[in-house]
NUPATI-457086 format. One record per residue (C-alpha): residue in one letter; chain; x, y, z. Coordinates in pm, 1 decimal. Each point is the difference from the previous one (the first is absolute). Layout:
// NUPATI-457086
r->a	c->A	east->X	north->Y	up->Z
...
//
This chain:
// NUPATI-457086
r->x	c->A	east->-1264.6	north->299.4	up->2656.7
r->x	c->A	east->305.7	north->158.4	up->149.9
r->x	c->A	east->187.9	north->325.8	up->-112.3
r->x	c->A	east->317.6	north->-235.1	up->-177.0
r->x	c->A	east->-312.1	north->-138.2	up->-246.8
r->x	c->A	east->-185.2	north->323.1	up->-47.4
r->x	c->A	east->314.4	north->95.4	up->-102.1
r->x	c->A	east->71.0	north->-266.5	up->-230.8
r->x	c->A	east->-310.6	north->-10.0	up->-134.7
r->x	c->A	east->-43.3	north->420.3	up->-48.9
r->x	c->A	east->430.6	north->-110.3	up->-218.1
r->x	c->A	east->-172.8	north->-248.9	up->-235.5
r->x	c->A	east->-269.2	north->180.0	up->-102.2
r->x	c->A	east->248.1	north->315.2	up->-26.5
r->x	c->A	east->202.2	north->-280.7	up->-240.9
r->x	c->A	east->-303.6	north->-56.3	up->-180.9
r->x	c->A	east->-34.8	north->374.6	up->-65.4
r->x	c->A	east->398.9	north->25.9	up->-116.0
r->x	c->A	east->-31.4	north->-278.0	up->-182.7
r->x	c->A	east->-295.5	north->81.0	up->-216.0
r->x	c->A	east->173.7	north->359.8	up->-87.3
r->x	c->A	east->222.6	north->-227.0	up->-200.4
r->x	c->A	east->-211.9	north->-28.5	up->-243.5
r->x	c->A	east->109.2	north->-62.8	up->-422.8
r->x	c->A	east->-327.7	north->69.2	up->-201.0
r->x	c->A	east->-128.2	north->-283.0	up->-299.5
r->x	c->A	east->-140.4	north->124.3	up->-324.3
r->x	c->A	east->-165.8	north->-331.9	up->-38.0
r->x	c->A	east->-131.0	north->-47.2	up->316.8
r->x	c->A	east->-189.3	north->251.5	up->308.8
r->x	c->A	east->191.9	north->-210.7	up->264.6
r->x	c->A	east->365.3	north->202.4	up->37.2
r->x	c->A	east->267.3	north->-225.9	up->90.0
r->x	c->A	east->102.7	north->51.3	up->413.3
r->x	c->A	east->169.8	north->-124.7	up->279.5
r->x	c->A	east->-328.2	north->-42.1	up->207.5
r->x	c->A	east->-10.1	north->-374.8	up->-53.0
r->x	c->A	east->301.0	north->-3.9	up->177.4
r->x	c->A	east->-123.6	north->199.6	up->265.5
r->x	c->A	east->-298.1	north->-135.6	up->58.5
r->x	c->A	east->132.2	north->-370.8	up->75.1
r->x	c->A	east->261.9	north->140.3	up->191.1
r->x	c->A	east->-235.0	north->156.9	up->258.8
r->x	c->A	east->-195.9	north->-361.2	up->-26.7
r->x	c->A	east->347.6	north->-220.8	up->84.6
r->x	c->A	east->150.8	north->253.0	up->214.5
r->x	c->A	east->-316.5	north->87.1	up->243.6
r->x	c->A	east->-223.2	north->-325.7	up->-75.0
r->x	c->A	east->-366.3	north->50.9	up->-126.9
r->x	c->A	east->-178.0	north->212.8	up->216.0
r->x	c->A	east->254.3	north->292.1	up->38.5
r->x	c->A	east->123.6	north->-59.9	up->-339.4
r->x	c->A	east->-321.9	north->50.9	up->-127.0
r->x	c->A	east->-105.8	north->288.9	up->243.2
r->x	c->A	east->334.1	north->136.0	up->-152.4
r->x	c->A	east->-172.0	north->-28.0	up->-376.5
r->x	c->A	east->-294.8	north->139.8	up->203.1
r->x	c->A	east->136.1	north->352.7	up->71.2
r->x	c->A	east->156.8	north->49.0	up->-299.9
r->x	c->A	east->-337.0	north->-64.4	up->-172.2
r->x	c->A	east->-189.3	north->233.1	up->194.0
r->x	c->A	east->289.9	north->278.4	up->35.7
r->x	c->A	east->-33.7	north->-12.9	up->-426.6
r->x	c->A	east->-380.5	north->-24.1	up->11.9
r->x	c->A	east->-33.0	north->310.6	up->200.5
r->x	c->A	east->227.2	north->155.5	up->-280.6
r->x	c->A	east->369.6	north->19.8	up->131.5
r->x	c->A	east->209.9	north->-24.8	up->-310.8
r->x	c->A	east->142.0	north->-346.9	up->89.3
r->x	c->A	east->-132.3	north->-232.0	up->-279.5
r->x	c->A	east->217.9	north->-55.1	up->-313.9
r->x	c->A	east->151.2	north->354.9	up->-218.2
r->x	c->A	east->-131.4	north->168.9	up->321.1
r->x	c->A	east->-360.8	north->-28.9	up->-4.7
r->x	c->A	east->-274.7	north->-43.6	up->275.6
r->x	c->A	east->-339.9	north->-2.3	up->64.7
r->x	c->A	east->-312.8	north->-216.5	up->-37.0
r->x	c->A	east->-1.3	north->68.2	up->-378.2
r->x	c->A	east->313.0	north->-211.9	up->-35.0
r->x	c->A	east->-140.3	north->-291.4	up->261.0
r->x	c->A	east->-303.7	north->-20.7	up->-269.1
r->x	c->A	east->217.3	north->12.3	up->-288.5
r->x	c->A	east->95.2	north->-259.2	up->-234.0
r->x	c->A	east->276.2	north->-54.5	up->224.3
r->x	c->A	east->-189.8	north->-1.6	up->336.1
r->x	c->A	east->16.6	north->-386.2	up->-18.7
r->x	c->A	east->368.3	north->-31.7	up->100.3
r->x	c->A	east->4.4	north->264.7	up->277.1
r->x	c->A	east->-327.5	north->-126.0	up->103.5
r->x	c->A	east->146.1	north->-378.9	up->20.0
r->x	c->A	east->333.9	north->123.1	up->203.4
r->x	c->A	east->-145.0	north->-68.6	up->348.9
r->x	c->A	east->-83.8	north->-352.2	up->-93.4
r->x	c->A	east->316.0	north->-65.2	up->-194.5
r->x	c->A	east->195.4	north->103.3	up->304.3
r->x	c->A	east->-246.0	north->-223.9	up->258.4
r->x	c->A	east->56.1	north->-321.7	up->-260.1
r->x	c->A	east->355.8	north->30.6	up->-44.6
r->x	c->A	east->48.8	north->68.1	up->382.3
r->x	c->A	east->-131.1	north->-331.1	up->68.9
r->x	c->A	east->362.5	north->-71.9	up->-47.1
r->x	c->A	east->97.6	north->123.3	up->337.7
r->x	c->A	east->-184.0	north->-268.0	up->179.1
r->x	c->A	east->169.0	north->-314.1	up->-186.9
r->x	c->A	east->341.8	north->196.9	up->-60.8
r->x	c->A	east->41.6	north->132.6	up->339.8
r->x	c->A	east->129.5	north->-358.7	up->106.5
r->x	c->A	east->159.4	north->-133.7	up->-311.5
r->x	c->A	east->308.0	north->-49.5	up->-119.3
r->x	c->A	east->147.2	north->330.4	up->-172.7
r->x	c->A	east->-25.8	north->-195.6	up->-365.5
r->x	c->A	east->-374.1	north->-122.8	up->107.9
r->x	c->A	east->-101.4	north->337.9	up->99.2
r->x	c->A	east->138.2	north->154.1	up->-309.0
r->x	c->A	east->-248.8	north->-270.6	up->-218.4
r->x	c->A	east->-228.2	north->33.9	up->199.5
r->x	c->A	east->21.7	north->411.9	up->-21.6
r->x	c->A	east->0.3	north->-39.3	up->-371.4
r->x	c->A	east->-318.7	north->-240.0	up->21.7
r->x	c->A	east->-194.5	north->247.4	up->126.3
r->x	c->A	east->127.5	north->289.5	up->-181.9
r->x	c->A	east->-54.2	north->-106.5	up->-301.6
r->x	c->A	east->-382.1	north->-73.8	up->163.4
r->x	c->A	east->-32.9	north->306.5	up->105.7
r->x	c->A	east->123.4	north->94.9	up->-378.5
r->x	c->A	east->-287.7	north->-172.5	up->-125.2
r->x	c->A	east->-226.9	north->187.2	up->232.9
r->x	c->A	east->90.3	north->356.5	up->-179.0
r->x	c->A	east->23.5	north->-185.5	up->-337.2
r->x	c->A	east->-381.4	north->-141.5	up->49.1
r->x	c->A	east->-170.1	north->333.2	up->137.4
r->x	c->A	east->207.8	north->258.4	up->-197.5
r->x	c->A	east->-112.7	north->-175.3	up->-318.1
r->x	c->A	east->-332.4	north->-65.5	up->70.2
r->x	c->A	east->-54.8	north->384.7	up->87.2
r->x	c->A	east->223.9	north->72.0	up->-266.0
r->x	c->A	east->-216.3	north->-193.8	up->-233.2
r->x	c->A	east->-365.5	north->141.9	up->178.7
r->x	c->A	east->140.7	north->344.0	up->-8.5
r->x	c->A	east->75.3	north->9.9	up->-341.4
r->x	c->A	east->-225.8	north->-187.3	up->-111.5
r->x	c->A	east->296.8	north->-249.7	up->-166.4
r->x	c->A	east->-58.8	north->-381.4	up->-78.2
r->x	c->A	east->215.5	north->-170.9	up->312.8
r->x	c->A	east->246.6	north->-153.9	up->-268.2
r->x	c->A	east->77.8	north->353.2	up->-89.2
r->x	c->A	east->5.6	north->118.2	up->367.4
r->x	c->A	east->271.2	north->-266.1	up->74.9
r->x	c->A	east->161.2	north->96.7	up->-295.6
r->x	c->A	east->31.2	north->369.9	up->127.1
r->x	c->A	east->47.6	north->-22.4	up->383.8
r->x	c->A	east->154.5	north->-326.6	up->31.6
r->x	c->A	east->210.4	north->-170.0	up->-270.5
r->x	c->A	east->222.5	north->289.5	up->-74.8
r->x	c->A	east->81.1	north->9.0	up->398.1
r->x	c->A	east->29.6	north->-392.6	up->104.9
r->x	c->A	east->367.9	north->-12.9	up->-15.3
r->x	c->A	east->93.3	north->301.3	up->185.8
r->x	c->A	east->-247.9	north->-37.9	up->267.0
r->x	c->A	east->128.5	north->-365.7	up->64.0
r->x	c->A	east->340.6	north->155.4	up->40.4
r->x	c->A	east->-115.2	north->271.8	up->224.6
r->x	c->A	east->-168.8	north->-310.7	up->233.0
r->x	c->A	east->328.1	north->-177.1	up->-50.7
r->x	c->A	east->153.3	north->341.7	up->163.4
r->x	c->A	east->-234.2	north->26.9	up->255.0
r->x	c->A	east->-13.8	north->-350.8	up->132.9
r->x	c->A	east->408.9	north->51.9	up->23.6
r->x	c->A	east->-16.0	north->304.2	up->169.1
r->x	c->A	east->-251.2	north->-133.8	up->235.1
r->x	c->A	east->170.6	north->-297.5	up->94.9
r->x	c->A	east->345.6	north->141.4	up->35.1
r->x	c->A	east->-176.4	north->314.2	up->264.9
r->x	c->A	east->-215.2	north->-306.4	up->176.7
r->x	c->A	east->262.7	north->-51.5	up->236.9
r->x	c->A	east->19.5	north->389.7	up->74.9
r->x	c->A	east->-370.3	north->51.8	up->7.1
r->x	c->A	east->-60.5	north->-297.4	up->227.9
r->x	c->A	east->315.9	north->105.9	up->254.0
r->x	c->A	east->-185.8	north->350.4	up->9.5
r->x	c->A	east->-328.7	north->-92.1	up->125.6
r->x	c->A	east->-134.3	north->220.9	up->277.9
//
C-alpha cells in the first residue's frame, strides 16, 4: 500500500467518524438515524473491498479503544457490544461487498457503472441491515420482526438515498481517482 492510499483510506474512515456525529436520536427505536451508511459504501466504491473495508477497520478499532467517534460522540467497547454493535460491527463487510463494484465498474460505461454501483450498495445495505438486526434483536433480547421494525424499516428509504449519493459521487470522482494513481 502506498502513502496516496494510506491516505485515502486514514480520509474515509475520518468520513465515517464525521458522518456518524450527525446523528438525530429515535424515541422508538436504539438505532439513531446517521450518515454512516453513506460513508461506509463510499469507502467500499471509492477504494474497492479490501481498503474500503480496512477503512471500516480503523474506524472500528479507533471507537473500540474508546475515541469518541461512534454516533452523539461515544466510544469504546461498551458501545461495539451494545444493541447497536451490529451495524458498526457489519461496516467492514458492507464496505468489502459494495466495493466489489470497483472491479465490474472500473471498465463500464459511466451509466453501467452507476447500476452497477447501486447493485452493490444496496448489497452492502443489506449487509448492515442483516447483522445490525440480528444483534439488535440478540442484544435486546427482541423477536427479529420487532428488531427489523426498530433498526431497519424506519431507515430503508433514507439509506437507499444515501447509496444513491454515494454510488454518484463515486462514479463522477472515478475518473479523478483513477488519473491519480501512484
Amino acid at each position: 500500500m502506498n502513502v496516496a492510499m494510506m491516505t485515502r483510506v486514514a480520509l474515509m474512515a475520518a468520513v465515517t467518524a464525521v458522518a456518524a456525529q450527525i446523528a438525530i436520536p429515535l424515541p422508538f427505536s436504539p438505532v439513531p438515524f446517521t450518515l454512516q451508511v453513506l460513508a461506509v459504501i463510499l469507502s467500499g466504491l471509492l477504494l474497492g473491498p479490501r481498503y474500503g473495508a480496512l477503512a471500516q477497520a480503523i474506524y472500528l478499532l479507533i471507537g473500540a479503544v474508546g475515541v469518541p467517534v461512534f454516533a452523539q460522540f461515544k466510544g469504546g467497547l461498551g458501545v461495539v457490544l451494545g444493541p447497536t454493535g451490529g451495524y458498526l460491527l457489519s461496516y467492514p463487510i458492507a464496505a468489502a461487498v459494495a466495493g466489489l463494484a470497483t472491479y465490474a465498474a472500473r471498465s463500464a460505461a459511466r451509466r453501467r457503472a452507476l447500476w452497477t454501483s447501486l447493485l452493490w450498495g444496496c448489497v452492502g445495505l443489506a449487509v448492515i441491515y442483516a447483522l445490525g438486526a440480528a444483534w439488535l434483536a440478540a442484544v435486546i433480547r427482541l423477536p427479529i420482526a420487532a428488531a427489523l421494525a426498530q433498526g431497519v424499516a424506519p431507515f430503508v428509504i433514507f439509506d437507499l438515498i444515501k447509496v444513491a449519493l454515494a454510488a454518484l459521487v463515486a462514479v463522477a470522482a472515478a475518473p479523478a481517482i483513477a488519473a491519480s494513481r501512484i
